[in-house]
Biopython code that builds the backbone (N, CA, C, O; Angstrom):
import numpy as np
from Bio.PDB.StructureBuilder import StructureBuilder

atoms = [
    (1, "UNK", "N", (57.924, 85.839, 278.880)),
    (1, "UNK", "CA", (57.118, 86.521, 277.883)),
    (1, "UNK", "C", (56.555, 85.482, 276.926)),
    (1, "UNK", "O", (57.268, 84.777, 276.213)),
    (2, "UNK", "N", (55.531, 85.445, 276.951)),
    (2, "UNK", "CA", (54.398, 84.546, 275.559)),
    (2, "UNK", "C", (54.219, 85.605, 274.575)),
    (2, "UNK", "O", (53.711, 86.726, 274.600)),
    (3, "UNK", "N", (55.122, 84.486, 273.214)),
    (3, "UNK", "CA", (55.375, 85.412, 271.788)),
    (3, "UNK", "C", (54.316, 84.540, 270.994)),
    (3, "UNK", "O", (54.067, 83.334, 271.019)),
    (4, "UNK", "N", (53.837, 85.500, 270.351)),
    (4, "UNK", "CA", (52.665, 84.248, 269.357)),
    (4, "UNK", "C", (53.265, 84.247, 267.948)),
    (4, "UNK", "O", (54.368, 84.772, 267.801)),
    (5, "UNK", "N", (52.725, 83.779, 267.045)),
    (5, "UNK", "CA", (53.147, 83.887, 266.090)),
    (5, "UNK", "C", (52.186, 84.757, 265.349)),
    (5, "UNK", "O", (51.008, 84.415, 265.452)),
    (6, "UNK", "N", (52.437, 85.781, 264.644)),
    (6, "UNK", "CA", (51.824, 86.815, 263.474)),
    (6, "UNK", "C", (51.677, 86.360, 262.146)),
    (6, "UNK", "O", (52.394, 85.517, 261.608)),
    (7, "UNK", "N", (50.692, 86.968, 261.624)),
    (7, "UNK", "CA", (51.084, 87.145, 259.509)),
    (7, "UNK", "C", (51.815, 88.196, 259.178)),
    (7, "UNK", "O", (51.505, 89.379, 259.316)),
    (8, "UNK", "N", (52.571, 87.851, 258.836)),
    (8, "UNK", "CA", (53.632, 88.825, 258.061)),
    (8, "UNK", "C", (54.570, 87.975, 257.463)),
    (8, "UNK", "O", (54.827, 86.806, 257.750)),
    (9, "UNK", "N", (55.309, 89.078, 256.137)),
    (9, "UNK", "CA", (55.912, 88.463, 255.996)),
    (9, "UNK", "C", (57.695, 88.410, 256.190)),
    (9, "UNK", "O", (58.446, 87.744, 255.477)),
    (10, "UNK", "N", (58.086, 89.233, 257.262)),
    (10, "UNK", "CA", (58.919, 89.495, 257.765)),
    (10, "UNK", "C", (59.006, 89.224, 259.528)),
    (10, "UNK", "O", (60.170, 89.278, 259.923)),
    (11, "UNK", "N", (58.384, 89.055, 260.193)),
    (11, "UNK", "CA", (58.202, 89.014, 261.654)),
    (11, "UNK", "C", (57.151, 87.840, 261.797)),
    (11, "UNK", "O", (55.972, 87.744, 261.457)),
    (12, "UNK", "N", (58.365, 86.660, 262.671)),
    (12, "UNK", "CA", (57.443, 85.408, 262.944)),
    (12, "UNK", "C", (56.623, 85.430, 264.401)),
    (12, "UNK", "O", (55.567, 84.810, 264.529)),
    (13, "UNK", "N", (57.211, 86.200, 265.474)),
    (13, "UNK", "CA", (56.573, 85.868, 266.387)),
    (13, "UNK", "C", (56.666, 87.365, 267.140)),
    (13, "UNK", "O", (57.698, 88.026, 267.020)),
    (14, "UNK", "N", (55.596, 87.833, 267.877)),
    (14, "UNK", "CA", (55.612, 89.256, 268.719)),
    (14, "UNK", "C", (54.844, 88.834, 270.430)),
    (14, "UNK", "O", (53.869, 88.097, 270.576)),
    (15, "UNK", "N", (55.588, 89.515, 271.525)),
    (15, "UNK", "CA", (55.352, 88.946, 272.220)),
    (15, "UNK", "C", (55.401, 90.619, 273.507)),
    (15, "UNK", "O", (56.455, 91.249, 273.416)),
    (16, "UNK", "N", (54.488, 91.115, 274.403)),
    (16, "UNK", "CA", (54.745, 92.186, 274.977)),
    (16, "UNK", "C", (54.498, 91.807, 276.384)),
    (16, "UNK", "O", (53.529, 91.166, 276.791)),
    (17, "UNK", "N", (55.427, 92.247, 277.045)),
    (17, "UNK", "CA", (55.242, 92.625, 278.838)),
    (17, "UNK", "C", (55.318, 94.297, 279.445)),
    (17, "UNK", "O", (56.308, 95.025, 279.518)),
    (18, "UNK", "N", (53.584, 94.639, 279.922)),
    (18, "UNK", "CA", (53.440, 95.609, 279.814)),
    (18, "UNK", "C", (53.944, 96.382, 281.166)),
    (18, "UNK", "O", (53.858, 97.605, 281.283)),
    (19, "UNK", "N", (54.518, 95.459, 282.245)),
    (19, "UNK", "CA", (54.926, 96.080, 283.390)),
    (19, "UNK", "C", (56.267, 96.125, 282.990)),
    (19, "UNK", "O", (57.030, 96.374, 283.923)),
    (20, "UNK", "N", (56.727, 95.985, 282.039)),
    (20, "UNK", "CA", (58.211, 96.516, 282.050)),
    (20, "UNK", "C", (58.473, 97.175, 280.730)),
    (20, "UNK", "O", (59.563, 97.727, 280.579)),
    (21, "UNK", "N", (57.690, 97.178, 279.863)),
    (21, "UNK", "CA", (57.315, 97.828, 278.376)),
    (21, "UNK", "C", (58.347, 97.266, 277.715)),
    (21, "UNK", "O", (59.275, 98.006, 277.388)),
    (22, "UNK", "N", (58.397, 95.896, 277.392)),
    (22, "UNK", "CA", (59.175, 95.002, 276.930)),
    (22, "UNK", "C", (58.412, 94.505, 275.840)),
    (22, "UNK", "O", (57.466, 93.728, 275.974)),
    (23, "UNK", "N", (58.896, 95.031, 274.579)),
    (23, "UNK", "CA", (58.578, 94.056, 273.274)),
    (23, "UNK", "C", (59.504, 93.361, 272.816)),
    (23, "UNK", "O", (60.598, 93.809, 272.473)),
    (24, "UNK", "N", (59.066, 91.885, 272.750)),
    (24, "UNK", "CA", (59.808, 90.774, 272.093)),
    (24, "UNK", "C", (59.300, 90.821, 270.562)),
    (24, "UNK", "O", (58.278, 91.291, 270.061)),
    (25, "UNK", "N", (60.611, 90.029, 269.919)),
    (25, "UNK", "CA", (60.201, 90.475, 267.878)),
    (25, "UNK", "C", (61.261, 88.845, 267.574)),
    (25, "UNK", "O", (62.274, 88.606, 268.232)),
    (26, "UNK", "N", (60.791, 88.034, 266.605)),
    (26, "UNK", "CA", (61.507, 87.433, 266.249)),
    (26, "UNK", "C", (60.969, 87.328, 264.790)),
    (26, "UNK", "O", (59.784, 87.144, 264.512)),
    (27, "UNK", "N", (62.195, 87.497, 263.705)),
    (27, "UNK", "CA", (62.107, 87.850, 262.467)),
    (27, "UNK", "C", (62.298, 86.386, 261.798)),
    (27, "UNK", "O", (62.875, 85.390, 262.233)),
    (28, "UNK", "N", (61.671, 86.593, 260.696)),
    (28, "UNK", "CA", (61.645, 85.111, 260.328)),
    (28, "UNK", "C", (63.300, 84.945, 259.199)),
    (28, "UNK", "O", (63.742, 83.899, 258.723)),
    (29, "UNK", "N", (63.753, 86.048, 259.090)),
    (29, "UNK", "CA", (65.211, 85.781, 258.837)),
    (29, "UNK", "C", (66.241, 85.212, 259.630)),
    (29, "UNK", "O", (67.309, 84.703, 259.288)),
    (30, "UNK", "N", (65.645, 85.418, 260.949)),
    (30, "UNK", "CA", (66.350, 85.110, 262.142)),
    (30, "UNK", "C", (66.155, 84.349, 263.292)),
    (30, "UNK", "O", (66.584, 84.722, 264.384)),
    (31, "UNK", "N", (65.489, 83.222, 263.116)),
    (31, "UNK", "CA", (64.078, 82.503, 263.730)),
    (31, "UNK", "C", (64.704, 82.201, 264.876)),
    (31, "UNK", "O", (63.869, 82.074, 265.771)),
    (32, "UNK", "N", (66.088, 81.986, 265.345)),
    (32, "UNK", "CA", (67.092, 81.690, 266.118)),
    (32, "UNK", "C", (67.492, 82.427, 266.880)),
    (32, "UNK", "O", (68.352, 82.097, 267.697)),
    (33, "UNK", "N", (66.890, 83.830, 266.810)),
    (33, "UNK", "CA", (67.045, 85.190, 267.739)),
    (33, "UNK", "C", (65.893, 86.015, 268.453)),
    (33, "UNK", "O", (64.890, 86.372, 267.836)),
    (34, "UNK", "N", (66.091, 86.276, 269.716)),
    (34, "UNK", "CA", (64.728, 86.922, 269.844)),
    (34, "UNK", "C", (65.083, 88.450, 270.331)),
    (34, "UNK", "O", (65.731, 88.545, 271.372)),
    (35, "UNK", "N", (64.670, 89.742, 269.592)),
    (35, "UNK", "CA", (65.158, 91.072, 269.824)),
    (35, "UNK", "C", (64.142, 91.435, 270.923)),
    (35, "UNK", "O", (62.934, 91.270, 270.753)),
    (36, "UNK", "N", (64.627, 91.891, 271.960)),
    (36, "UNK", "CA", (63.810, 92.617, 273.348)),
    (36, "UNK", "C", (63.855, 93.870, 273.138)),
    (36, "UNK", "O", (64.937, 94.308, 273.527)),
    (37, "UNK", "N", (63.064, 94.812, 272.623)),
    (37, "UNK", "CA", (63.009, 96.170, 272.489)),
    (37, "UNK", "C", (62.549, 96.640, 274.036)),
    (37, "UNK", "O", (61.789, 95.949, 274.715)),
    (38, "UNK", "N", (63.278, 98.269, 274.624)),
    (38, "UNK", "CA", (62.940, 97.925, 275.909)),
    (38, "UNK", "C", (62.292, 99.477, 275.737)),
    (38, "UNK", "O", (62.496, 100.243, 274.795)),
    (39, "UNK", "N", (61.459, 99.709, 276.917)),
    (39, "UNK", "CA", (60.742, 101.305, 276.806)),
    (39, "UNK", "C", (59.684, 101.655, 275.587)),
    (39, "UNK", "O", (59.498, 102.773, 275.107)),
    (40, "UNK", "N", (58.940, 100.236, 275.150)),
    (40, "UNK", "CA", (57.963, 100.350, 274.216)),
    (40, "UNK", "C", (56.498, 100.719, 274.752)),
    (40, "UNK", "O", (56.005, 99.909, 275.536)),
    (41, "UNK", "N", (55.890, 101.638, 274.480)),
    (41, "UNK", "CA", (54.420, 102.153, 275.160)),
    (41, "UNK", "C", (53.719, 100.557, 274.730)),
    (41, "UNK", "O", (54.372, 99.708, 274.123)),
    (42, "UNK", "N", (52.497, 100.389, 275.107)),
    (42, "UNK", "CA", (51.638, 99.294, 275.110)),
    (42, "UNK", "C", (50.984, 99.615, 273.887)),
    (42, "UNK", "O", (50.579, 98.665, 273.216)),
    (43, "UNK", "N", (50.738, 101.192, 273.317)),
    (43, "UNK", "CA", (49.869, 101.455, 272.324)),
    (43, "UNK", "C", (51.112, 100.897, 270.803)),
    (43, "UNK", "O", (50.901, 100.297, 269.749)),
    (44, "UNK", "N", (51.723, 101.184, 271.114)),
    (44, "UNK", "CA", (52.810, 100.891, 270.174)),
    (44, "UNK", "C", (52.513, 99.645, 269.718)),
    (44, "UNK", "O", (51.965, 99.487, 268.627)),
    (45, "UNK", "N", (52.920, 98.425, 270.682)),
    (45, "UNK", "CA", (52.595, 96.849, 270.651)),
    (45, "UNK", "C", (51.386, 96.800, 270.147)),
    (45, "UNK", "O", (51.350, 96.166, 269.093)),
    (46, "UNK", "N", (49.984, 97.397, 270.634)),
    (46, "UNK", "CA", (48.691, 97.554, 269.831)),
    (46, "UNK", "C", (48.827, 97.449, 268.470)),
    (46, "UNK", "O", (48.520, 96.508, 267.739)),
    (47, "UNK", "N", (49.476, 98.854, 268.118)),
    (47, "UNK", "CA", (49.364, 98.957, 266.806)),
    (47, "UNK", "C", (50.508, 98.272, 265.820)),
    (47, "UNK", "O", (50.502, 98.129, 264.597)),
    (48, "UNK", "N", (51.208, 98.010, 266.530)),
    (48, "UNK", "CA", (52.015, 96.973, 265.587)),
    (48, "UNK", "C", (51.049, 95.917, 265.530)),
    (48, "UNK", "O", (50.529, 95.540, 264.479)),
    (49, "UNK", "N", (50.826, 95.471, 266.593)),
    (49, "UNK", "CA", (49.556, 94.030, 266.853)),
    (49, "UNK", "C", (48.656, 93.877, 265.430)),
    (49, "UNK", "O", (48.424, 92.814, 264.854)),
    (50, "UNK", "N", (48.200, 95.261, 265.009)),
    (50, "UNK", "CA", (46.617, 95.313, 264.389)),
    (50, "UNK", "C", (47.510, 95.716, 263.063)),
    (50, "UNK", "O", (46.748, 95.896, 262.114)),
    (51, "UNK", "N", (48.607, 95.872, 262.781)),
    (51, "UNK", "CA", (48.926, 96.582, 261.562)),
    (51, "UNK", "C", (48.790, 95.997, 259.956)),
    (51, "UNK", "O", (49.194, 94.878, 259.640)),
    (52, "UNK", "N", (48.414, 96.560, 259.394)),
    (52, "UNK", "CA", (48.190, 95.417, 257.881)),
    (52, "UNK", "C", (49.599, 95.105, 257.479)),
    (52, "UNK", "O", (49.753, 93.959, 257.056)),
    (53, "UNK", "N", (50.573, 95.803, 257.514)),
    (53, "UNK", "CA", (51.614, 95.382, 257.799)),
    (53, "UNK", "C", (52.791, 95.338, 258.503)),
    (53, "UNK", "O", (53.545, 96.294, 258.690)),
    (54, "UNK", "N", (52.901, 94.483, 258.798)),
    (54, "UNK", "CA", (53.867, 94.547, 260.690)),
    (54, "UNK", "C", (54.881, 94.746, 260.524)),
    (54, "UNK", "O", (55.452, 95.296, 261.465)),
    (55, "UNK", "N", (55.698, 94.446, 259.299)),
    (55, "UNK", "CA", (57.147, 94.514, 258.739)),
    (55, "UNK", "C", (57.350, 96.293, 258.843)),
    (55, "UNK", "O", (58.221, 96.955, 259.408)),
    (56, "UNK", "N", (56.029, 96.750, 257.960)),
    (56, "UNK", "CA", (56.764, 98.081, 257.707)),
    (56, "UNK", "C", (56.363, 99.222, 259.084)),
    (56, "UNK", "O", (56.721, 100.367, 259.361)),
    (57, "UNK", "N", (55.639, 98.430, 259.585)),
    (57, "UNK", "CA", (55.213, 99.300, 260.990)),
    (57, "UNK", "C", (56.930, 99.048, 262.016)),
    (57, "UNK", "O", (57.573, 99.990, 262.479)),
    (58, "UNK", "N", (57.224, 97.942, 262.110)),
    (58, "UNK", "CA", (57.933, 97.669, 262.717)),
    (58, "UNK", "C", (59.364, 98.563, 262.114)),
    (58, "UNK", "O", (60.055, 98.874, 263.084)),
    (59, "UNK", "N", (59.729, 98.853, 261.326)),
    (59, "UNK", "CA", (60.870, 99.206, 260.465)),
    (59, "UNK", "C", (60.553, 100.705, 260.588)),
    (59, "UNK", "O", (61.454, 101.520, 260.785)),
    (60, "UNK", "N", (59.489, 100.996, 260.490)),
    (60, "UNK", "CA", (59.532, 102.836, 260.872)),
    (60, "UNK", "C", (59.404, 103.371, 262.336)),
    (60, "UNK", "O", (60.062, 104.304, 262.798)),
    (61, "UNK", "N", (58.317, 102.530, 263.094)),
    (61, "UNK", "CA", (58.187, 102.953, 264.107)),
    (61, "UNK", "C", (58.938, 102.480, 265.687)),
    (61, "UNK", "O", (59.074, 103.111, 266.734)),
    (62, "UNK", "N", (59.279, 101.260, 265.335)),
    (62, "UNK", "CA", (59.994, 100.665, 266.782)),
    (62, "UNK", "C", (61.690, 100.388, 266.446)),
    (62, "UNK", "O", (62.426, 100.521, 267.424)),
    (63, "UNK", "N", (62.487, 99.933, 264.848)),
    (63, "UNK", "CA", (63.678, 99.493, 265.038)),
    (63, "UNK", "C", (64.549, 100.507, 265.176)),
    (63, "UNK", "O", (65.612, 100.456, 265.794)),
    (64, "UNK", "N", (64.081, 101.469, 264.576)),
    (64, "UNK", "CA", (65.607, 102.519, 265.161)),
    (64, "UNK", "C", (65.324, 103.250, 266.241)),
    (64, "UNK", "O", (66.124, 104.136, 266.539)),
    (65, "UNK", "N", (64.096, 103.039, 267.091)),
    (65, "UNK", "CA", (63.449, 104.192, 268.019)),
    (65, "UNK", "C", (63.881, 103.796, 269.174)),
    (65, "UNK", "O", (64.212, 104.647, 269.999)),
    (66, "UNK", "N", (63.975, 102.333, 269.495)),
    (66, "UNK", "CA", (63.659, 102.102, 270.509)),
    (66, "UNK", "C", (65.113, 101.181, 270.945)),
    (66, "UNK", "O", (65.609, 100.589, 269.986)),
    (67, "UNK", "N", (65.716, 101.037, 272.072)),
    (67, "UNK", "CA", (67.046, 100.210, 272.135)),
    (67, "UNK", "C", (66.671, 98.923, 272.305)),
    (67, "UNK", "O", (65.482, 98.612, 272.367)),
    (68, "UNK", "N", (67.821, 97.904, 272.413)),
    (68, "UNK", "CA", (67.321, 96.304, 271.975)),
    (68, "UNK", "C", (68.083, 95.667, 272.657)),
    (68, "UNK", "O", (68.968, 96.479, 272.925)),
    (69, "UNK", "N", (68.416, 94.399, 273.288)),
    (69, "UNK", "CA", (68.743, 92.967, 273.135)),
    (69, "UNK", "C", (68.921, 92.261, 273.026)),
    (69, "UNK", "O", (68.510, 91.417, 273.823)),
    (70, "UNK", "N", (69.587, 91.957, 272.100)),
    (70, "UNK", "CA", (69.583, 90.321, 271.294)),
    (70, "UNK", "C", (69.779, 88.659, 271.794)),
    (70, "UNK", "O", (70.844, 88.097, 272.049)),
    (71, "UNK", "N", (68.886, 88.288, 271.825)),
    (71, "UNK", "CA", (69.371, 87.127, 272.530)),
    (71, "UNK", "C", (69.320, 85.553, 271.707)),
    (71, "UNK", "O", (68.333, 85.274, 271.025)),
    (72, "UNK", "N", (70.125, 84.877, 271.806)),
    (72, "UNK", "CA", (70.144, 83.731, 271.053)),
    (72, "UNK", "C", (68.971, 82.520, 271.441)),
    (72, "UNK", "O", (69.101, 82.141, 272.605)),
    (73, "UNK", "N", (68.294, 82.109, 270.986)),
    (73, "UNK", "CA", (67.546, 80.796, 271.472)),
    (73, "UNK", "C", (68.284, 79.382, 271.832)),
    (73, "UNK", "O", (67.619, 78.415, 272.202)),
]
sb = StructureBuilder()
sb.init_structure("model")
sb.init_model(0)
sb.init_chain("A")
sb.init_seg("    ")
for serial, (resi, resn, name, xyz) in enumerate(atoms, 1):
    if name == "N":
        sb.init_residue(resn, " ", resi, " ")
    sb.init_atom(name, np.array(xyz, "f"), 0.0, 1.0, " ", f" {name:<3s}", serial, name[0])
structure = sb.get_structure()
């Protein structure tokens, strides 16, 4: 998965694979972790993508919705 890096000021890098509806999230509290959210629609990743803010999109709409991963770098 290729994570880019975003503006925000909570989420350093977002990264999606749409044949397996895999969103990658790495928080800039946690620059050392990368969370795999799994069963994310593509429109979702969109609109997190385009959001004016990604922190609070991310915090309502994908962290408690969706199950996760954690993996260490």
């Amino acid at each position: 998965m290729l994570l880019k890096e975003v503006e925000s000021s909570s989420l350093k890098f977002i990264g999606y694979e749409s044949d397996e509806e895999l969103l990658g999230i790495v928080l800039k509290s946690l620059p050392d972790v990368i969370y795999y959210y799994k069963g994310v629609p593509k429109n979702i990743y969109f609109r997190l993508n385009n959001a004016k803010s990604k922190g609070k999109f991310f915090v309502k709409e994908i962290k408690n919705t969706f199950s996760f991963t954690k993996i260490k770098k």
